[in-house]
N, C-alpha and C positions, 0 to 999 in steps of 0.2 A: 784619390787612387785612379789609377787609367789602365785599364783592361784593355789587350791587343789579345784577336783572336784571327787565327788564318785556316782555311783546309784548302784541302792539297789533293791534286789528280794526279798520276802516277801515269806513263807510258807501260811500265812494268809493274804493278803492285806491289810486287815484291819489295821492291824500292823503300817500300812508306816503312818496313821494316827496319832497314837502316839510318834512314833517317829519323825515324824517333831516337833510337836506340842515341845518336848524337844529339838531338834535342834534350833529352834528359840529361846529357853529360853536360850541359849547361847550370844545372840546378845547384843553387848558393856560388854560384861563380861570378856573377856579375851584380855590381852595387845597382841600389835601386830596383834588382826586379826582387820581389816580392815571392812569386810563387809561378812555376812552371807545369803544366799539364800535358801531354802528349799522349793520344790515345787511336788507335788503329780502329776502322768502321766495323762491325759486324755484321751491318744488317743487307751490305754489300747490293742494295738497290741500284736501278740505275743513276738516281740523281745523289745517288752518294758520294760523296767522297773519302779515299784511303785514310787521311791522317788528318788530322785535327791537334791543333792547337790554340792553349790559351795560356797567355804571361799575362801575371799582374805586374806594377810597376808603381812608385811612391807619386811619380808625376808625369806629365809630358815630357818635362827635360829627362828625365829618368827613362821613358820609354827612345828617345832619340840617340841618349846614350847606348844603351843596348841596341840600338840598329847599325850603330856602328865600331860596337865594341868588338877586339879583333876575333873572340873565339866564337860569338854569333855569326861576324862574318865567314868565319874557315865554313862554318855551318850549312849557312846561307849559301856560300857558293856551292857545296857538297849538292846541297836539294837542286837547286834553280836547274843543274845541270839534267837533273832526274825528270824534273816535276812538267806535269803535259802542262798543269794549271791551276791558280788557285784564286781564293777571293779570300777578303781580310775586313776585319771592322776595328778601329780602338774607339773607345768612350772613354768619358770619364764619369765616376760615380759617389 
């Protein structure tokens, strides 16, 4: 199994709103991911960050697929446009 997790800095906050809101429109859509989480920060520090995500995935090929399967993409472009910043990790476990 290979875990991809990203969080996400927002120009506007408000942003990380809608953007979840399509993240989860992802969930049982794409073969290979396993399980989707998307959750907004609360504790709103400054080293916080808005939005947080984590996909699980059956393998690497499975996680590459989803990078470039087209309704992650529609997704992906929706954020990037938004997003000040983010940093990501996959493993696997």
């Amino acid at each position: 199994m290979v875990s991809h997790i990203v969080l996400f800095r927002f120009s506007d906050p408000n942003d990380a709103v809608e953007s979840r809101q399509r993240l989860l429109s992802l969930v049982g859509k794409i073969p290979g991911m396993q399980t989707l989480e998307a959750g907004l920060d609360f504790t709103k520090s400054e080293r916080s960050a808005h939005l947080g995500l984590i996909t699980r995935h059956d393998s690497r090929a499975a996680l590459d697929a989803y990078q470039v399967h087209p309704l992650h993409v529609e997704v992906a472009t929706f954020i990037r446009a938004r997003v000040a910043g983010s940093t990501a990790v996959d493993f696997e476990h």
